[in-house]
C-alpha positions as CSV (number, residue, x, y, z in Angstrom):
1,X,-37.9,12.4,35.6
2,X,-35.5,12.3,38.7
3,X,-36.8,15.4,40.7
4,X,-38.9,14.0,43.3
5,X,-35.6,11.4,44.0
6,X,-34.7,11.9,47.3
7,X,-31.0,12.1,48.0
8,X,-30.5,8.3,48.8
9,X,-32.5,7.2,45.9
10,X,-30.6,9.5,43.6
11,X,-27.4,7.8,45.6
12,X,-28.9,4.5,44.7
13,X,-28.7,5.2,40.7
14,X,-25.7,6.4,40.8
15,X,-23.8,3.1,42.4
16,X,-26.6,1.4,39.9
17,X,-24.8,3.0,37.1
18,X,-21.1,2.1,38.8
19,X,-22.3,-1.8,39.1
20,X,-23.4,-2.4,35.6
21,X,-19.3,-0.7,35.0
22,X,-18.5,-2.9,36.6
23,X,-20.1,-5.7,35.6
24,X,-18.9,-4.5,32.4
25,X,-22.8,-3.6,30.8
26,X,-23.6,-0.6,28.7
27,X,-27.1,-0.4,30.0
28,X,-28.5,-0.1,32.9
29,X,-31.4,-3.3,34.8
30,X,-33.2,-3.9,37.2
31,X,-30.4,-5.8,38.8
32,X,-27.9,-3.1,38.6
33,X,-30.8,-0.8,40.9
34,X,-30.9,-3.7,43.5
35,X,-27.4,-3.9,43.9
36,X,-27.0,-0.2,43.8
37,X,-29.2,-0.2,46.7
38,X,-27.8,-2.9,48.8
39,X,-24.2,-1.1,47.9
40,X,-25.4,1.9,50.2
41,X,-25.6,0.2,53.3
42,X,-28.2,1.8,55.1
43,X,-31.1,2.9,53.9
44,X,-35.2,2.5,54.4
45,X,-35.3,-0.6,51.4
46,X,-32.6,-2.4,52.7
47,X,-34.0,-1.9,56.6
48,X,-37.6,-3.0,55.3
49,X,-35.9,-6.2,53.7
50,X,-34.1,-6.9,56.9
51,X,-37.2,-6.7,58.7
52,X,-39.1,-9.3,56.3
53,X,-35.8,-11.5,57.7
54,X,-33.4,-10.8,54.4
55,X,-30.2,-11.8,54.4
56,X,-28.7,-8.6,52.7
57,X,-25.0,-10.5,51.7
58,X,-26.7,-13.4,50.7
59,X,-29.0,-11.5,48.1
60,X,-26.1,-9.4,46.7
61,X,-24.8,-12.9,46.4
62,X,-27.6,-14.3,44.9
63,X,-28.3,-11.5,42.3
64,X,-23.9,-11.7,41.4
65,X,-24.9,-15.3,40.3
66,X,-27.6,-14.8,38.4
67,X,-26.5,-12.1,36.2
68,X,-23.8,-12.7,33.1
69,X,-21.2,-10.0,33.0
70,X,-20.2,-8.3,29.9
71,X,-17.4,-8.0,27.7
72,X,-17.6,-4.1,27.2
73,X,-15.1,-1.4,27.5
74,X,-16.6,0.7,28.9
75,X,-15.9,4.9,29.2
76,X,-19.0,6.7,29.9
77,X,-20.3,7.0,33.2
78,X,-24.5,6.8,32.9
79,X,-25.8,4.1,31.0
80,X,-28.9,3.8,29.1
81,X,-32.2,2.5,31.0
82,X,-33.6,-0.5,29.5
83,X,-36.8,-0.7,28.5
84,X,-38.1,-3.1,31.9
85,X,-35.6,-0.6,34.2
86,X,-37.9,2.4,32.9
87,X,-41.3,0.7,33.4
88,X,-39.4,-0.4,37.3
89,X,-39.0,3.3,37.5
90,X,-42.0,4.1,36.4
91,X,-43.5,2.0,38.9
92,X,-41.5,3.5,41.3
93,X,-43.6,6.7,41.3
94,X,-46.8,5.5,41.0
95,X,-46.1,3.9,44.0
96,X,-45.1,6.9,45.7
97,X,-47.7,8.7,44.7
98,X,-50.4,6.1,45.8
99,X,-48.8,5.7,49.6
100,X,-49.4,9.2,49.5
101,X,-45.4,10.4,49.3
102,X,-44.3,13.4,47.8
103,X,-40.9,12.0,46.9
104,X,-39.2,8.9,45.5
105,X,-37.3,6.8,48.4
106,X,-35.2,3.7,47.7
107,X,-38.0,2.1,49.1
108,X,-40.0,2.8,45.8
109,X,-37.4,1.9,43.9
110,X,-37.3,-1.6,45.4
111,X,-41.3,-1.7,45.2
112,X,-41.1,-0.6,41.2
113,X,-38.3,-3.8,41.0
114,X,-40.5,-6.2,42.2
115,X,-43.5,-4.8,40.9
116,X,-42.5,-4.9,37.2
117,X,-41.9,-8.5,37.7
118,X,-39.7,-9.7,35.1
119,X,-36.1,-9.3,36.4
120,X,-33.8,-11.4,38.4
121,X,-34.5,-8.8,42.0
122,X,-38.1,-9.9,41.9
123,X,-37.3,-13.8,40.5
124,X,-34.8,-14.0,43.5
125,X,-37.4,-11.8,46.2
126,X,-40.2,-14.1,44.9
127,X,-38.3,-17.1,45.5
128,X,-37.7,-15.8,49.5
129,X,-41.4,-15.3,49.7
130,X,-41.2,-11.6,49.2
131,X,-44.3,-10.1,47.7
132,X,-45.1,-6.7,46.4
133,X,-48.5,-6.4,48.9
134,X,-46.0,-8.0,52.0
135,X,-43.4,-5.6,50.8
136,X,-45.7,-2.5,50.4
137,X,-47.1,-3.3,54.2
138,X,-43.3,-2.9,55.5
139,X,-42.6,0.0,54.1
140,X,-46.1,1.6,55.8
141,X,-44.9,0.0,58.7
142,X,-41.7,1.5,59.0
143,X,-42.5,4.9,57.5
144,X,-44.9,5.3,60.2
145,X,-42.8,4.8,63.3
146,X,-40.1,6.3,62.1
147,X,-38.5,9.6,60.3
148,X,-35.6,9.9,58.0
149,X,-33.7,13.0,57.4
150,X,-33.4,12.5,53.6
151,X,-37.2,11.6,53.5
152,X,-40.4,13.9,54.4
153,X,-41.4,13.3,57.5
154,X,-45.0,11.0,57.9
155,X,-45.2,12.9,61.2
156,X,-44.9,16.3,60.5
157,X,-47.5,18.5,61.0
158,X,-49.0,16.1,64.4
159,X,-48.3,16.9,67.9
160,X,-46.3,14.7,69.8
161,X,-49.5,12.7,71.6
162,X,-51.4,12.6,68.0
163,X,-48.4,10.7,66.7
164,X,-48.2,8.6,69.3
165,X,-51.7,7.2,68.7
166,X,-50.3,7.1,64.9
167,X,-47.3,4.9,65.7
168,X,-49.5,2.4,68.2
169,X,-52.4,2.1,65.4
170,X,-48.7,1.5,63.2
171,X,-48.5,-1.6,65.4
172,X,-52.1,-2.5,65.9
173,X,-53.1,-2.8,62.1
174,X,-50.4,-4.8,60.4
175,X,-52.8,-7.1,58.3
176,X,-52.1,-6.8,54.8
177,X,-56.0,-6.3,54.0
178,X,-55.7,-3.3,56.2
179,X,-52.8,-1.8,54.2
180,X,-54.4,-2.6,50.9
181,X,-57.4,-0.4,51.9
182,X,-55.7,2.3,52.8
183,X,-53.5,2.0,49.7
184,X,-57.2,2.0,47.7
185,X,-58.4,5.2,50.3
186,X,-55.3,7.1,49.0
187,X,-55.9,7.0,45.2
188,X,-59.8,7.6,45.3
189,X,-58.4,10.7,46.8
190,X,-56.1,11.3,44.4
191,X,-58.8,9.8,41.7
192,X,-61.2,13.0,42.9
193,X,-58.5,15.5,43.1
194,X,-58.8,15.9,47.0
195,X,-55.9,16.4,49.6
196,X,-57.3,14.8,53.0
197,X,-58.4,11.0,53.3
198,X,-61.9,11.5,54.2
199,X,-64.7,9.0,55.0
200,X,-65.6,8.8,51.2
201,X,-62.4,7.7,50.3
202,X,-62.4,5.1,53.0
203,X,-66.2,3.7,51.9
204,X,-64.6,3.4,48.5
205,X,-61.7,1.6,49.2
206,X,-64.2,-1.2,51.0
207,X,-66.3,-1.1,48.2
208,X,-63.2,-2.3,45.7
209,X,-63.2,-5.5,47.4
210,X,-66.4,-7.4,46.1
211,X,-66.0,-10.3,48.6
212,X,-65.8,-7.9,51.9
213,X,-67.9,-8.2,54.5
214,X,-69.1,-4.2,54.1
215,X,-69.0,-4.4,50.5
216,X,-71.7,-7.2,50.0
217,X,-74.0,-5.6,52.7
218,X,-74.1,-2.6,51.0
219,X,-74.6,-4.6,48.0
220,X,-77.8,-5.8,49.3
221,X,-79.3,-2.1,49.7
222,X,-78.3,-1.9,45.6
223,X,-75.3,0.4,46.9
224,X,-72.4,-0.7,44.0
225,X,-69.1,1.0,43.7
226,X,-69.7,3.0,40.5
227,X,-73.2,4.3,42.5
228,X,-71.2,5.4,45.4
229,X,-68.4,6.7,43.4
230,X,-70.6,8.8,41.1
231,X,-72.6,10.1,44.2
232,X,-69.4,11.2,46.0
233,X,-68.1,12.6,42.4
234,X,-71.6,14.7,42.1
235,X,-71.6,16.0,45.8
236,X,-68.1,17.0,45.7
237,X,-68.5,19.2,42.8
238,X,-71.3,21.5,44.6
């Protein structure tokens, strides 16, 4: 399952797995992933969670607190996932696959955390005001003005002026409505088995959100989203 983990995510399971020793568990939370992550230092979750103005101390803190250690001796060195650490994982991957990422970052990790909801990370992220859709935008954000060695590059493949416009459009579009479209743009590609984001993917992306401006106009002309998606579906196939 592990493959597409990058080298700091991988990192990141392995002080997961060291935590719940120590906090004497023989299994393996959502908890013990958030503080294997914060155990690393530096890395892109913990740099988007500074950036959405987290205290990283005080959530290691916070997440300590919360969680009741064990009264296991313990002797072997990877613990069995639960059942809401799997589905966090799981998580993990659809959400590198829908940002369009061809590996699994810490930042996925911490997006798969939150995302599955019912574990103390998210209970004590929720209670900072951190949502999945906020959290999602960050990482976007950061990805695109920046590269890291352990990561595929978002800018590989551009020339140097192409990627400038990239990284000042970066800045320019930081709504969360704008993030969420493109999210939706990515996996109508991925829906209709193409590589590129084209103008299809874009018009169905606007089309998801019945309440948009673009969407009820269209709506007017009798253009609905299963219309448009079965006309792209049809002309793509010739």
């Amino acid at each position: 399952m592990h493959e597409r983990f990058s080298d700091r995510a991988r990192r990141a399971m392995a002080l997961a797995n060291q935590e719940a020793i120590r906090l004497h568990h023989d299994y393996l939370a959502p908890v013990h992933l958030l503080l294997g992550i914060l155990s690393m230092g530096s890395s892109v979750a913990t740099l988007v969670l500074k950036n959405l103005d987290i205290d990283l101390e005080t959530l290691r803190n916070d997440a300590n607190k919360l969680v009741k250690p064990g009264d296991k001796e313990l002797h072997q060195t990877k613990m069995a996932q639960r059942a809401d650490t799997r589905q966090a994982i799981q998580f993990a991957i659809d959400e590198a696959r829908k940002l369009g990422h061809k590996y699994v970052g810490t930042e996925h990790l911490l997006l798969g955390v939150l995302r599955e909801g019912h574990n103390i990370p998210a209970q004590i992220l929720a209670e900072r005001g951190v949502k999945i859709e906020r959290l999602r935008e960050e990482v976007l954000s950061l990805l695109g003005s920046r590269t890291d060695e352990d990561h595929i590059g978002t800018a590989a493949g551009h020339d140097a002026h192409e990627w400038l416009h990239q990284q000042e459009l970066a800045k320019a579009f930081r709504s969360p409505r704008f993030w969420h479209r493109l999210v939706y743009a990515v996996e109508a590609a991925n829906r209709l088995g193409h590589g590129e984001i084209e103008d299809e993917h874009l018009l169905l992306a606007l089309l998801r959100e019945p309440d948009g401006f673009v969407a009820q106009m269209l709506a007017e002309k009798g253009v609905t989203l299963d219309w448009a998606r079965d006309r792209i579906t049809r002309a793509t196939a010739l």
